[in-house]
C-alpha positions as CSV (number, residue, x, y, z in Angstrom):
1,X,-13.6,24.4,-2.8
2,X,-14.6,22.2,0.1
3,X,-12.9,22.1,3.4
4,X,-11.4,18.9,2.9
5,X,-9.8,19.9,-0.7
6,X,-8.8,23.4,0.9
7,X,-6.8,21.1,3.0
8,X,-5.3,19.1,1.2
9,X,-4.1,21.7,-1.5
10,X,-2.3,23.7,0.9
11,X,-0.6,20.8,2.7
12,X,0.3,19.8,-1.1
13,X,2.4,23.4,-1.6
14,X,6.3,22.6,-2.1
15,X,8.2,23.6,1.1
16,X,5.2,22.8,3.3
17,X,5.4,21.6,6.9
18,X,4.6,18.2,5.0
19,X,7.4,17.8,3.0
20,X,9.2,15.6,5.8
21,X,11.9,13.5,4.6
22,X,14.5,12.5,7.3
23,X,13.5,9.1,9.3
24,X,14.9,9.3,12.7
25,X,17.2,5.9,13.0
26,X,14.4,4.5,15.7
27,X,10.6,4.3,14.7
28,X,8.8,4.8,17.4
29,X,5.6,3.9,16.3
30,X,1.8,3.4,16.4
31,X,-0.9,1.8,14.0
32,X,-3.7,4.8,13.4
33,X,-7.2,3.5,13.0
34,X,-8.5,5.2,10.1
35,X,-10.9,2.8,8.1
36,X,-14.0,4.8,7.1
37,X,-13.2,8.0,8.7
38,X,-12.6,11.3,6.8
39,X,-13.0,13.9,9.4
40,X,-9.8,16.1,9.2
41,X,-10.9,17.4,13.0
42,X,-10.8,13.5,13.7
43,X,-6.9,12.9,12.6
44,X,-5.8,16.3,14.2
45,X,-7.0,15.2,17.3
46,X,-6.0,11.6,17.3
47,X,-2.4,12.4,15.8
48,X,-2.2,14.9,18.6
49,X,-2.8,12.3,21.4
50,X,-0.5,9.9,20.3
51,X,2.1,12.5,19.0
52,X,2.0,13.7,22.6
53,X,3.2,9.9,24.1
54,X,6.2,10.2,22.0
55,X,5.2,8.7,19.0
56,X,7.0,9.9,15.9
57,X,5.9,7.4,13.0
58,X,2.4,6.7,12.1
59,X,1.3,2.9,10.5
60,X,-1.8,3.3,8.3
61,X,-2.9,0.3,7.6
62,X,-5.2,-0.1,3.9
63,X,-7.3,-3.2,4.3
64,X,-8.2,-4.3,0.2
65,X,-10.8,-6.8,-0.1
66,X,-10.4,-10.2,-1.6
67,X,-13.4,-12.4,-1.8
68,X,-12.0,-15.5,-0.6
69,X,-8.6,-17.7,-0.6
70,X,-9.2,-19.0,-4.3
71,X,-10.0,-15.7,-6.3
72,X,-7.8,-13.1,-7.4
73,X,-8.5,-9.6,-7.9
74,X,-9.3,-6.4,-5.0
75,X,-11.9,-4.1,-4.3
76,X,-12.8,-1.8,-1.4
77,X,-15.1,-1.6,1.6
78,X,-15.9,1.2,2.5
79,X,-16.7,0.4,6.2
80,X,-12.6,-0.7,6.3
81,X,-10.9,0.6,3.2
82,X,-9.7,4.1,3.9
83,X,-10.3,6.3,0.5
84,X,-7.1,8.3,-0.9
85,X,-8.4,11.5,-0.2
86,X,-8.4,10.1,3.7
87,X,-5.0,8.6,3.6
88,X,-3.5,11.6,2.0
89,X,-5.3,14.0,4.7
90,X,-3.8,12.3,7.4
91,X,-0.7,11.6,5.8
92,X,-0.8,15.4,6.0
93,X,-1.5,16.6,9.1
94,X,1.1,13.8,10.7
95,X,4.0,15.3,8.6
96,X,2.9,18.9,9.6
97,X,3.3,17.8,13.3
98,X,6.5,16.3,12.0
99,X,5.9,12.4,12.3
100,X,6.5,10.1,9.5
101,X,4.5,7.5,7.8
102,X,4.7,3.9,7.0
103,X,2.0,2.8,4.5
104,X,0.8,-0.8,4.7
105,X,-1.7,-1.9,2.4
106,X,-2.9,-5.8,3.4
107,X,-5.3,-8.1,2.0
108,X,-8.5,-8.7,4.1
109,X,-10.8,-11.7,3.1
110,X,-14.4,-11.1,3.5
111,X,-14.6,-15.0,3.2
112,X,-13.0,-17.2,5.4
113,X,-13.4,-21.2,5.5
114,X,-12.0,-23.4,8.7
115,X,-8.3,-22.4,8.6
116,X,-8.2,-20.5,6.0
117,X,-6.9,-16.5,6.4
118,X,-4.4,-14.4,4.0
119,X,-1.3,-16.1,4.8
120,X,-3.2,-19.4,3.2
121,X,-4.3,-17.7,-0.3
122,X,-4.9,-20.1,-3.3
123,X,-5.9,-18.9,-6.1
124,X,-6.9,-20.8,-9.4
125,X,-4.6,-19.3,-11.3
126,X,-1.2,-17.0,-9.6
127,X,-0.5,-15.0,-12.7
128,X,-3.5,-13.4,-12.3
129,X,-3.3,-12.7,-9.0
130,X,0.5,-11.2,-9.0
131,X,-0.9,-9.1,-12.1
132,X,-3.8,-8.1,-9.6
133,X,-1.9,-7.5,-6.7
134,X,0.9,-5.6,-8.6
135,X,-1.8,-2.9,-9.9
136,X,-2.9,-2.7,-6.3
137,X,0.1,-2.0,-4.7
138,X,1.5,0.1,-7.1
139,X,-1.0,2.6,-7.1
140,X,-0.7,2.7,-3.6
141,X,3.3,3.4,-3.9
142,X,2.5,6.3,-6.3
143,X,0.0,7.7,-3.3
144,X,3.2,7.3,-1.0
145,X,6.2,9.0,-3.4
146,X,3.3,11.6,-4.1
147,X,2.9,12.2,-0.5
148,X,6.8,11.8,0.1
149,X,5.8,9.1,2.1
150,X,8.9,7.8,4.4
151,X,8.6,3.5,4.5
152,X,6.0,1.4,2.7
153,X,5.2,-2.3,3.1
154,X,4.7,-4.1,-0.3
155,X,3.1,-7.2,1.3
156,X,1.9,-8.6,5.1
157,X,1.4,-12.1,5.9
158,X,1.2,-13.5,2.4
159,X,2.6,-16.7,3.8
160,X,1.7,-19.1,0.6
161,X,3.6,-16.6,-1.5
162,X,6.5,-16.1,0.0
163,X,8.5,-19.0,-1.6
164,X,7.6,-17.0,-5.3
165,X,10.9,-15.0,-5.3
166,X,10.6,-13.9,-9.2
167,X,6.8,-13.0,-8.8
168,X,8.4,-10.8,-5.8
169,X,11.1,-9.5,-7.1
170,X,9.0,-8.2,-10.1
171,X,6.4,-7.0,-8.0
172,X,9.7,-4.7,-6.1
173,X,11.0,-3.9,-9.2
174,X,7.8,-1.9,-10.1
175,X,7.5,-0.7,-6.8
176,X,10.8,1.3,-6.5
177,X,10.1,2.5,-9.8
178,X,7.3,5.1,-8.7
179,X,8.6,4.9,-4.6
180,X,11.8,6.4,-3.7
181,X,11.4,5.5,0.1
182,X,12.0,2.7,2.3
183,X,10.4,-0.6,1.5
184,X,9.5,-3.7,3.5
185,X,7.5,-6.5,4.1
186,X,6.0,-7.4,6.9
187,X,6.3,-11.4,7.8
188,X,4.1,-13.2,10.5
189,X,5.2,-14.2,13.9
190,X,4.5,-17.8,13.3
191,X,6.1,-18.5,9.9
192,X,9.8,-17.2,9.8
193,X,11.6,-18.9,7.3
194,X,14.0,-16.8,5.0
195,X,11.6,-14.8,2.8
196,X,13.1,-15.8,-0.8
197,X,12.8,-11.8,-1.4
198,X,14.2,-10.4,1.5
199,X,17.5,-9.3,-0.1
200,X,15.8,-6.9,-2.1
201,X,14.4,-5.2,1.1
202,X,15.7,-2.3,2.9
203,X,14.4,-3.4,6.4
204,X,12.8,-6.3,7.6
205,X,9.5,-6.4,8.7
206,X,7.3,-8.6,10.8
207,X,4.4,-8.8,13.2
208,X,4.9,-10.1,17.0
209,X,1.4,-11.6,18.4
210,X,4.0,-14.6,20.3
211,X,2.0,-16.0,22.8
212,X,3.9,-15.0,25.4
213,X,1.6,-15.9,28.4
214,X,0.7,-19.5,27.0
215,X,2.8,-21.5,28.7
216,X,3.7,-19.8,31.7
217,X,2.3,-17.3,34.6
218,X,0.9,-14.2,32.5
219,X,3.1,-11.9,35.0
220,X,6.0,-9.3,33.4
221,X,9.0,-11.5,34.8
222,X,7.8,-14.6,32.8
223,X,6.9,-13.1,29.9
224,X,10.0,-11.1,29.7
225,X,11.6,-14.5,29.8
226,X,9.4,-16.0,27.1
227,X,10.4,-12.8,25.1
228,X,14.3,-13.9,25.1
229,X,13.6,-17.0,24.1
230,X,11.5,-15.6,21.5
231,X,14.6,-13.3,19.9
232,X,17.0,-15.8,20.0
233,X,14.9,-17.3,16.8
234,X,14.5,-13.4,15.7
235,X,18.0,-13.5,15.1
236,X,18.8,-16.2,13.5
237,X,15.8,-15.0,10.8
238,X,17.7,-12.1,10.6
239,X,20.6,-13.5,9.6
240,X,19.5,-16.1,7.0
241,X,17.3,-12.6,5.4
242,X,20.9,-11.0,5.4
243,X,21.1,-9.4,9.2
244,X,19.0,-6.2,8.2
245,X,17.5,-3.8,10.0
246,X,14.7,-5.0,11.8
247,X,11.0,-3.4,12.5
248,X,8.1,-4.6,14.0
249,X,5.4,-3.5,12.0
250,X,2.6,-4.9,14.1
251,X,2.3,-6.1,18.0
252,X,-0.7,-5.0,20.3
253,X,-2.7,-6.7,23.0
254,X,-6.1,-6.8,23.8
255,X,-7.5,-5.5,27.3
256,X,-9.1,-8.8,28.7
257,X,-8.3,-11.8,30.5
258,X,-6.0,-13.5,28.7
259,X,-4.7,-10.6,27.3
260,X,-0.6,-12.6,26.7
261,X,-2.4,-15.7,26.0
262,X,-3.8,-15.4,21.9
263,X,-3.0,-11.6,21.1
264,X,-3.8,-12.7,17.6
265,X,-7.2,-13.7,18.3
266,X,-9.4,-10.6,17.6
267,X,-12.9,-12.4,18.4
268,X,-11.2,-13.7,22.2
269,X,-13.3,-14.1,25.3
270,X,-13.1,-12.4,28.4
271,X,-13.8,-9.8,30.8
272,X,-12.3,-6.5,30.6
273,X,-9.0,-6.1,32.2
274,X,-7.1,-3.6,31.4
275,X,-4.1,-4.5,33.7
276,X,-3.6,-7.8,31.6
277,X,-3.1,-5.5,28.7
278,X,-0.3,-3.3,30.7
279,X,1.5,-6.3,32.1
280,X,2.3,-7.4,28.5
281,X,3.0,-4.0,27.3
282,X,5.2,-4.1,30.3
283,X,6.8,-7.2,29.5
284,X,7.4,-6.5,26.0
285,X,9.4,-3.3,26.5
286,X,11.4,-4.8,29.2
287,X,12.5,-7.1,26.5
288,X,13.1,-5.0,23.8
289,X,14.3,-2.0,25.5
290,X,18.4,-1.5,24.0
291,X,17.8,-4.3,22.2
292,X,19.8,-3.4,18.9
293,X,18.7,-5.7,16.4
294,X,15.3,-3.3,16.3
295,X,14.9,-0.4,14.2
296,X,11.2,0.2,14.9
297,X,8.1,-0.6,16.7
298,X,4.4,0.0,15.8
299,X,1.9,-0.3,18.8
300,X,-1.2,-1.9,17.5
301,X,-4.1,-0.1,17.6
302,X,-5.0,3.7,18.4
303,X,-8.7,3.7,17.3
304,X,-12.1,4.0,19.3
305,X,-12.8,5.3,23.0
306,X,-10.7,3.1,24.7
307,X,-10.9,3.9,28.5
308,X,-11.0,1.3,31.7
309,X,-13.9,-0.8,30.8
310,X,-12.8,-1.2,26.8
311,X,-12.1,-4.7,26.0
312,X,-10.2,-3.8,22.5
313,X,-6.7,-3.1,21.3
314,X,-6.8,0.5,21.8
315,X,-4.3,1.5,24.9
316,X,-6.3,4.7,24.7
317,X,-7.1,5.6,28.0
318,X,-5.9,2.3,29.9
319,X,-2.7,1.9,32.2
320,X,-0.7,1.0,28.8
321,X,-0.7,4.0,27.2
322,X,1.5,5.4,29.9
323,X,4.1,2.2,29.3
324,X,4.0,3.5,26.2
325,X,5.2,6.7,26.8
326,X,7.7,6.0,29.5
327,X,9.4,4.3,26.8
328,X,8.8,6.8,23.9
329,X,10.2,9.8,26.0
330,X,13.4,8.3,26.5
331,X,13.3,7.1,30.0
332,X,14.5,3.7,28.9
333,X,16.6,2.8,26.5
334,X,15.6,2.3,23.0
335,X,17.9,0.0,20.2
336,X,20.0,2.7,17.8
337,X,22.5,1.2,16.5
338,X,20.2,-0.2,13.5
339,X,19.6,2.7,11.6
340,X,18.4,3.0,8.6
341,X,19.6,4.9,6.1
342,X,18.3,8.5,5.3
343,X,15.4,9.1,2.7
344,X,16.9,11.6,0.0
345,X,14.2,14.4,-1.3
């Protein structure tokens, strides 16, 4: 037996260290890069940095590729798609240390016309792709009950579909079936009308790349403004989806100029600047912190080398990380009152 199976058999043993099973009411989260990798020394160490700034849930995010807007049907890449025996190694080793897991599988298009991305999907014919899709994600939900997986995402930023409430419904039905956990989905920051399935839902999820240094000075004081702004149209989403829980699944910010300006834009110009990146950390904590409409956050992205001259996501290494775990240690305050409810075994 190799080392990686030795591994993963013993982690598997009933009564292991990861058989976790009790969310703690806030989520205080990061996005783990895994992609390719399937070094177990790699997610020991990597789940040991961010366990130490607090961090208690881990986002692993499954990238499965679709040729383009019009086609339907998924396959993997194996630079980005993460293979199971990877996802249920880490999965592993986090609930050993005692963190829990939220497992997103998204659709990545490998090609992309003007305008086009997965929120604007269009495929020739939609039965096929729901019938697609619904393989997809339920084998990934039988990953997550067999790993005793905490939340799971059943859909991000499928925008065009989110008006299909029957094709949804069906696609949560079969979900639950093999998933005793906490489902979501995770909505973009720029399309927030009532998702048609978000009654079925046990939390609501969304990403938050808000430009919040577009339209005013890129220092902590406006953008805290532009944040309050910002949740007053959070709200009201919340209540027409019901006034659930809320999480959000996704929000990160490069380190370069510009940083508040397009968070959303991975391919962004500018020099390195890591204090951009901690000014909008800093500004979006400020906001949030006791805010109790939240039930979650998940820091996007802990992957790479990181350090002062990194122009990426990554707060590894950079003045953000430590924002980070000012706020995950409990110096500030963090939204409890919308808890979710336990996971039974």
């Amino acid at each position: 037996m190799g080392v990686l199976a030795a591994l993963l058999a013993i982690a598997a043993i009933p009564g292991s260290p990861g058989m976790v099973r009790n969310p703690a009411p806030f989520q205080k989260g990061m996005v783990l890069g895994i992609f390719s990798k399937t070094d177990p020394d790699y997610f020991r160490q990597t789940l040991g940095e961010i366990q130490k700034l607090g961090v208690d849930s881990v986002s692993l995010i499954v990238p499965k590729v679709q040729k383009d807007v019009h086609s339907t049907g998924f396959y993997d890449d194996p630079w980005i798609t993460p293979t199971d025996e990877s996802l249920r190694l880490a999965i592993r080793e986090a609930h050993r240390r005692g963190m829990r897991i939220f497992l997103m599988p998204i659709v990545y298009l490998e090609h992309l016309g003007d305008g086009e991305w997965r929120g604007t999907i269009e495929p020739g014919d939609w039965g096929a792709w729901f019938d697609a899709y619904e393989k997809m994600i339920t084998g990934y939900a039988r990953l997550a009950s067999e790993e005793q997986v905490e939340y799971f995402s059943v859909g991000s930023e499928l925008c065009s579909t989110e008006r299909m409430k029957s094709r949804w419904e069906r696609v949560i039905r079969k979900v639950r079936r093999v998933f005793p956990g906490r489902i979501t989905y995770s909505a973009n920051w720029d399309h927030l009308e009532p998702v048609s399935f978000g009654s079925r839902l046990d939390f609501l999820g969304m990403n938050a790349y808000y430009e919040v240094g577009k339209d005013t000075a890129s220092e902590p004081e406006a953008m805290v403004a532009r944040w309050k702004e910002i949740q007053k149209g959070i709200r009201s989403w919340r209540k027409l989806n019901g006034d659930k829980p809320l999480v959000i699944t996704e929000v990160g910010y490069p380190s370069r100029t510009g940083a508040g300006v397009d968070p959303w834009n991975y391919f962004g110009e500018g020099a390195p600047d890591p204090e951009a990146q901690r000014k909008c950390y800093e500004a979006f904590v400020t906001a949030w912190n006791g805010e109790t409409m939240l039930s979650g956050v998940y820091f996007y992205l802990w992957w790479g080398e990181g350090g002062l001259q990194d122009r990426d996501y990554t707060p590894r290494g950079k003045p953000a990380q430590k924002v980070i775990e000012s706020w995950y240690s409990g110096e500030g305050k963090i939204g409890r009152s919308s808890r979710l409810p336990e996971v039974k075994p």
